[in-house]
N, C-alpha and C positions, 0 to 999 in steps of 0.2 A: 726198044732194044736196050740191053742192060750193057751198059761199059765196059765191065770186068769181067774175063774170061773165069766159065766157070770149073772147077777141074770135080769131076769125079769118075767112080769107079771101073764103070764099063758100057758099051756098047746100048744096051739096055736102056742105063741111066740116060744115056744122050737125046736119046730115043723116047724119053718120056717128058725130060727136062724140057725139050723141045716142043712138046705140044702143050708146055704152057708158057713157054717166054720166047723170045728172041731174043738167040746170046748165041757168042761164039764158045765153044767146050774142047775139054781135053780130058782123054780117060785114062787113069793110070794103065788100066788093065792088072788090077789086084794090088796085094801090097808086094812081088816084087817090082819094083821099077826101081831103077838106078841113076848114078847122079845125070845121063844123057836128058832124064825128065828133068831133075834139078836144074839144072842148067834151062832148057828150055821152058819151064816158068819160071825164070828168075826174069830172064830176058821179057818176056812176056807181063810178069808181073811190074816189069819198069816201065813199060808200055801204057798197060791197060790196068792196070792191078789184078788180082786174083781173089774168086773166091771158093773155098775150100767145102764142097760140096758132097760126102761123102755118105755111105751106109750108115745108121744107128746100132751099130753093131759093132763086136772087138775089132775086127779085123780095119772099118771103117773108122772106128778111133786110131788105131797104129797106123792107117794111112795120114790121115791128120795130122798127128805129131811129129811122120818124118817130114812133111811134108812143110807144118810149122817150125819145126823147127831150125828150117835153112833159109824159108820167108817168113820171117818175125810178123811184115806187115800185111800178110794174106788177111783176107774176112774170113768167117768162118759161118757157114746159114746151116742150122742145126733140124732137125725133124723130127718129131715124134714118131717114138717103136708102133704104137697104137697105130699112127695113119702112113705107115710104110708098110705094110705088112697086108698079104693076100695069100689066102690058101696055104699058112702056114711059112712065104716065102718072105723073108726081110728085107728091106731094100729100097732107094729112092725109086726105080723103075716101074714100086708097086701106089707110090702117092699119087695122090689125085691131083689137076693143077691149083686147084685154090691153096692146098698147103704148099707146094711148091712156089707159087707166087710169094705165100705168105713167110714161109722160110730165107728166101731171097730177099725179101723186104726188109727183114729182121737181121742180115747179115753184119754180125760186128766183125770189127779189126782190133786187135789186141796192140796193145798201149806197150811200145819199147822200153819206157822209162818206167822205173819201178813207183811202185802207187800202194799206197796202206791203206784207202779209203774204208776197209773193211778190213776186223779182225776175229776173230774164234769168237767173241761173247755175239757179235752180232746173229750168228748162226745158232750160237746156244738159247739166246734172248727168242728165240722167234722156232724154236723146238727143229732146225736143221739139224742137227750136229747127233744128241744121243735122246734115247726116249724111242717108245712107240712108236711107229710112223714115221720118222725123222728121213726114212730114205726115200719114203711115198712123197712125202713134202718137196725134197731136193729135187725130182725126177718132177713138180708138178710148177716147180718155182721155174727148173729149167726149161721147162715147157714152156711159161709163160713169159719170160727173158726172149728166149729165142735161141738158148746158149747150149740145150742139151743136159744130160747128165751126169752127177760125178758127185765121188765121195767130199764130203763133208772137205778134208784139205783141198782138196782140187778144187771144190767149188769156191772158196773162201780166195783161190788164185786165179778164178777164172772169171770173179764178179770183179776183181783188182784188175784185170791185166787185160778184159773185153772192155774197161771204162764206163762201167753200170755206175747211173748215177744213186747216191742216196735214195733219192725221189722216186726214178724205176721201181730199184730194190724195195720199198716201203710200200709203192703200189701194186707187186708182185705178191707180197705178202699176205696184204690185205685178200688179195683173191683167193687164197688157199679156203 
Protein backbone atom coordinates (compact mmCIF):
# COMPACT_ATOMS: atom_id res chain seq x y z
CA UNK A 1 0.00 0.00 0.00
CA UNK A 2 1.43 3.57 -0.81
CA UNK A 3 1.31 5.97 2.38
CA UNK A 4 0.34 9.06 0.66
CA UNK A 5 -2.94 9.95 -0.63
CA UNK A 6 -2.98 10.15 -4.23
CA UNK A 7 -5.12 13.12 -5.70
CA UNK A 8 -6.06 13.15 -9.09
CA UNK A 9 -8.53 14.07 -11.79
CA UNK A 10 -11.54 12.00 -11.98
CA UNK A 11 -13.47 9.00 -11.40
CA UNK A 12 -11.82 7.31 -14.15
CA UNK A 13 -8.25 7.91 -12.90
CA UNK A 14 -9.18 6.23 -9.48
CA UNK A 15 -10.41 3.56 -11.41
CA UNK A 16 -7.26 2.70 -13.15
CA UNK A 17 -5.02 4.08 -10.44
CA UNK A 18 -6.46 1.35 -8.63
CA UNK A 19 -5.75 -1.68 -10.42
CA UNK A 20 -2.23 -1.07 -10.17
CA UNK A 21 -1.49 0.06 -6.47
CA UNK A 22 -3.27 0.10 -3.27
CA UNK A 23 -3.72 3.67 -2.14
CA UNK A 24 -6.19 5.71 -0.75
CA UNK A 25 -7.28 8.62 -3.64
CA UNK A 26 -9.01 11.86 -4.09
CA UNK A 27 -10.27 13.40 -7.37
CA UNK A 28 -10.45 16.84 -7.90
CA UNK A 29 -13.19 16.48 -10.44
CA UNK A 30 -11.54 18.97 -13.01
CA UNK A 31 -9.73 22.13 -12.45
CA UNK A 32 -12.71 23.87 -10.88
CA UNK A 33 -12.41 22.86 -7.23
CA UNK A 34 -12.31 25.28 -4.52
CA UNK A 35 -10.33 25.97 -1.36
CA UNK A 36 -13.30 23.14 0.42
CA UNK A 37 -10.47 20.65 -1.45
CA UNK A 38 -7.66 23.00 -0.35
CA UNK A 39 -8.41 22.59 2.93
CA UNK A 40 -9.11 18.99 2.92
CA UNK A 41 -5.61 17.91 1.43
CA UNK A 42 -3.92 20.09 3.45
CA UNK A 43 -5.37 18.35 6.55
CA UNK A 44 -4.78 15.21 4.62
CA UNK A 45 -1.48 16.04 3.33
CA UNK A 46 -0.35 16.62 7.27
CA UNK A 47 -1.53 13.20 7.90
CA UNK A 48 -0.41 11.07 5.13
CA UNK A 49 1.32 13.50 2.66
CA UNK A 50 0.09 13.84 -0.84
CA UNK A 51 0.89 13.05 -4.09
CA UNK A 52 -0.09 14.98 -6.96
CA UNK A 53 -1.21 12.77 -9.62
CA UNK A 54 -2.70 14.43 -12.52
CA UNK A 55 -3.29 14.42 -16.58
CA UNK A 56 -0.18 15.25 -19.01
CA UNK A 57 -2.09 17.71 -20.39
CA UNK A 58 -2.86 21.71 -19.78
CA UNK A 59 -5.62 21.43 -17.89
CA UNK A 60 -3.69 18.55 -15.63
CA UNK A 61 -0.67 21.02 -15.31
CA UNK A 62 -3.09 24.15 -13.89
CA UNK A 63 -4.48 21.52 -11.69
CA UNK A 64 -0.94 20.87 -10.24
CA UNK A 65 0.01 24.26 -9.77
CA UNK A 66 -3.15 25.38 -7.81
CA UNK A 67 -2.82 22.60 -6.16
CA UNK A 68 1.11 23.12 -5.59
CA UNK A 69 0.93 25.95 -4.83
CA UNK A 70 -1.01 25.86 -1.35
CA UNK A 71 1.01 22.43 -0.47
CA UNK A 72 4.53 23.47 -1.26
CA UNK A 73 5.47 19.78 0.09
CA UNK A 74 3.04 17.64 -2.09
CA UNK A 75 5.08 14.88 -4.55
CA UNK A 76 4.46 15.16 -7.75
CA UNK A 77 4.64 11.49 -10.05
CA UNK A 78 4.69 12.66 -13.64
CA UNK A 79 3.52 10.33 -16.90
CA UNK A 80 4.43 10.18 -20.24
CA UNK A 81 1.83 11.88 -23.09
CA UNK A 82 2.99 8.63 -25.15
CA UNK A 83 1.74 5.90 -22.44
CA UNK A 84 -1.37 7.93 -21.26
CA UNK A 85 -2.93 8.15 -24.31
CA UNK A 86 -5.65 5.54 -26.09
CA UNK A 87 -7.76 6.02 -28.97
CA UNK A 88 -6.80 9.52 -29.25
CA UNK A 89 -8.07 10.04 -25.45
CA UNK A 90 -5.20 11.71 -22.85
CA UNK A 91 -5.13 10.73 -19.59
CA UNK A 92 -3.93 8.72 -16.32
CA UNK A 93 -7.15 6.49 -16.80
CA UNK A 94 -5.67 5.31 -20.21
CA UNK A 95 -1.83 4.15 -18.61
CA UNK A 96 -1.20 0.75 -18.22
CA UNK A 97 -0.18 -0.38 -14.45
CA UNK A 98 3.47 -0.72 -14.92
CA UNK A 99 3.72 3.02 -15.84
CA UNK A 100 1.57 3.84 -13.09
CA UNK A 101 3.65 1.89 -10.69
CA UNK A 102 6.62 3.33 -12.35
CA UNK A 103 5.37 7.05 -12.19
CA UNK A 104 4.52 6.55 -8.33
CA UNK A 105 7.86 5.22 -7.83
CA UNK A 106 9.43 8.22 -9.17
CA UNK A 107 7.38 10.67 -7.26
CA UNK A 108 9.40 13.65 -6.08
CA UNK A 109 8.51 16.63 -3.56
CA UNK A 110 9.73 19.91 -4.24
CA UNK A 111 12.31 21.43 -1.91
CA UNK A 112 10.94 24.69 0.14
CA UNK A 113 14.02 26.25 0.44
CA UNK A 114 15.51 27.85 -2.48
CA UNK A 115 18.39 25.77 -4.23
CA UNK A 116 20.72 27.04 -7.50
CA UNK A 117 22.15 23.60 -7.97
CA UNK A 118 21.37 24.29 -11.53
CA UNK A 119 21.68 27.31 -13.75
CA UNK A 120 20.84 28.37 -17.64
CA UNK A 121 24.44 27.11 -19.15
CA UNK A 122 23.78 23.62 -17.58
CA UNK A 123 20.78 23.34 -20.09
CA UNK A 124 22.54 25.21 -22.63
CA UNK A 125 25.81 22.88 -22.17
CA UNK A 126 23.83 19.82 -22.79
CA UNK A 127 21.56 21.29 -25.93
CA UNK A 128 18.13 21.75 -23.48
CA UNK A 129 17.56 25.20 -23.80
CA UNK A 130 18.01 26.64 -27.82
CA UNK A 131 19.04 24.45 -31.05
CA UNK A 132 17.21 21.70 -32.95
CA UNK A 133 15.61 19.38 -30.78
CA UNK A 134 16.18 21.10 -27.57
CA UNK A 135 12.41 20.70 -26.72
CA UNK A 136 12.34 16.83 -27.90
CA UNK A 137 15.33 16.61 -25.33
CA UNK A 138 13.46 18.50 -22.30
CA UNK A 139 10.23 16.29 -23.05
CA UNK A 140 12.79 13.08 -23.11
CA UNK A 141 14.99 14.23 -19.91
CA UNK A 142 11.59 14.73 -18.19
CA UNK A 143 10.59 11.45 -19.05
CA UNK A 144 13.56 9.96 -17.76
CA UNK A 145 13.60 12.17 -14.34
CA UNK A 146 10.17 11.30 -13.56
CA UNK A 147 9.46 15.12 -13.55
CA UNK A 148 7.32 15.68 -16.81
CA UNK A 149 7.65 18.56 -19.19
CA UNK A 150 8.47 22.04 -19.44
CA UNK A 151 10.03 24.83 -21.11
CA UNK A 152 13.61 25.46 -20.88
CA UNK A 153 12.92 28.16 -17.56
CA UNK A 154 10.51 25.96 -15.90
CA UNK A 155 12.73 23.16 -16.29
CA UNK A 156 15.82 24.84 -15.00
CA UNK A 157 13.21 25.51 -11.65
CA UNK A 158 11.97 22.25 -11.63
CA UNK A 159 15.40 20.18 -11.57
CA UNK A 160 16.24 23.01 -8.50
CA UNK A 161 13.08 22.78 -6.52
CA UNK A 162 12.14 18.69 -7.31
CA UNK A 163 16.12 18.31 -5.57
CA UNK A 164 17.56 16.39 -8.74
CA UNK A 165 20.78 15.49 -7.80
CA UNK A 166 23.99 16.55 -10.11
CA UNK A 167 24.35 12.69 -10.54
CA UNK A 168 20.53 12.02 -11.76
CA UNK A 169 20.68 15.07 -14.00
CA UNK A 170 24.24 13.69 -15.64
CA UNK A 171 22.79 10.27 -15.81
CA UNK A 172 19.65 11.56 -17.48
CA UNK A 173 21.58 13.13 -20.02
CA UNK A 174 23.63 10.58 -20.85
CA UNK A 175 20.46 8.66 -22.04
CA UNK A 176 19.26 11.01 -24.49
Amino acid sequence: MIKETIVVEGKDDIANVKRAVDAEMVATNGLAFGNDLIDKLKVINERTGIIIFTDPDHAGKKIREKIAREIPTAKHAHIDRKKAIKKGDLGVENADPEVIIDALNNAKAEITESRNEFVMADLLNNGLSIGSGASKKREELGNILGIGYYNSKQLLSKLNSFGISREEFEKAVEKL
